[in-house]
N, C-alpha and C positions, 0 to 999 in steps of 0.2 A: 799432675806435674806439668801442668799447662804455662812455669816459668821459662823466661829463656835463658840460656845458658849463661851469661853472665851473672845473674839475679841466683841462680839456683846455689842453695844451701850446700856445703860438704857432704851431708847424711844425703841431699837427693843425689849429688854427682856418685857417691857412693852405690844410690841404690839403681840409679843407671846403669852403673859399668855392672851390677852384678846381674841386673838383667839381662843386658846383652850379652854376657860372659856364660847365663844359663841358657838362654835362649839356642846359642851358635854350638855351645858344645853340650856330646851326649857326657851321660854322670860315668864316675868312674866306678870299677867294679872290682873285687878283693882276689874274685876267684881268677882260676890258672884257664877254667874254659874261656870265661868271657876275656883276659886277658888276649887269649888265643884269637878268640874272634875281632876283637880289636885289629890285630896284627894282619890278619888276614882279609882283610874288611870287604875287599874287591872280589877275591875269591867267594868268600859265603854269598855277595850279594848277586852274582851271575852262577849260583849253584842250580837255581832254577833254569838256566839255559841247556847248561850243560848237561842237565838231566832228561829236557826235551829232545837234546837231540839226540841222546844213547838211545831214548826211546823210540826216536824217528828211524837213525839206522838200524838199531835191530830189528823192526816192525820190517823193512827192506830187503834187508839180506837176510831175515833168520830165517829157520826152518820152522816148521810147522809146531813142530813142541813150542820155540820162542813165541808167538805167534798163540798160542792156545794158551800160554802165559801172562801174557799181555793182554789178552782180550780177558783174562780173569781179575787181572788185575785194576783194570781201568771200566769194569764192568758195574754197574751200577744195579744192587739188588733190587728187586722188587717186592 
């Protein structure tokens, strides 16, 4: 589609806009979870932060259990 925009057929301005209309937006989804996560979008996508730093302060302040928990947790078998 090497024409320019004036020259371009209906069927190409068609298949333009549905490029660019799939390209920018994600697909939609039926279910109630993905719904969910739509809605919350910001939240799921800094869930990884959040979860770094429960980690960081209880590594901190916990007590020894937390702490033998943790190191089991993020422990890497051999």
């Amino acid at each position: 589609m090497a024409a320019s925009a004036p020259n371009m057929n209906t069927s190409d301005k068609k298949m333009e806009v549905l490029i660019g209309k799939a390209g920018s937006m994600p697909p939609e989804s039926d279910g109630p979870i993905f719904s969910l996560i739509q809605r919350f979008r910001v939240v799921v996508l800094t869930s990884p932060l959040w979860l770094a730093a429960l980690m960081i302060g209880l590594r901190m302040y916990g007590g020894q259990r937390i702490h033998a928990v943790i190191d089991f947790l993020t422990g890497i078998a051999q």
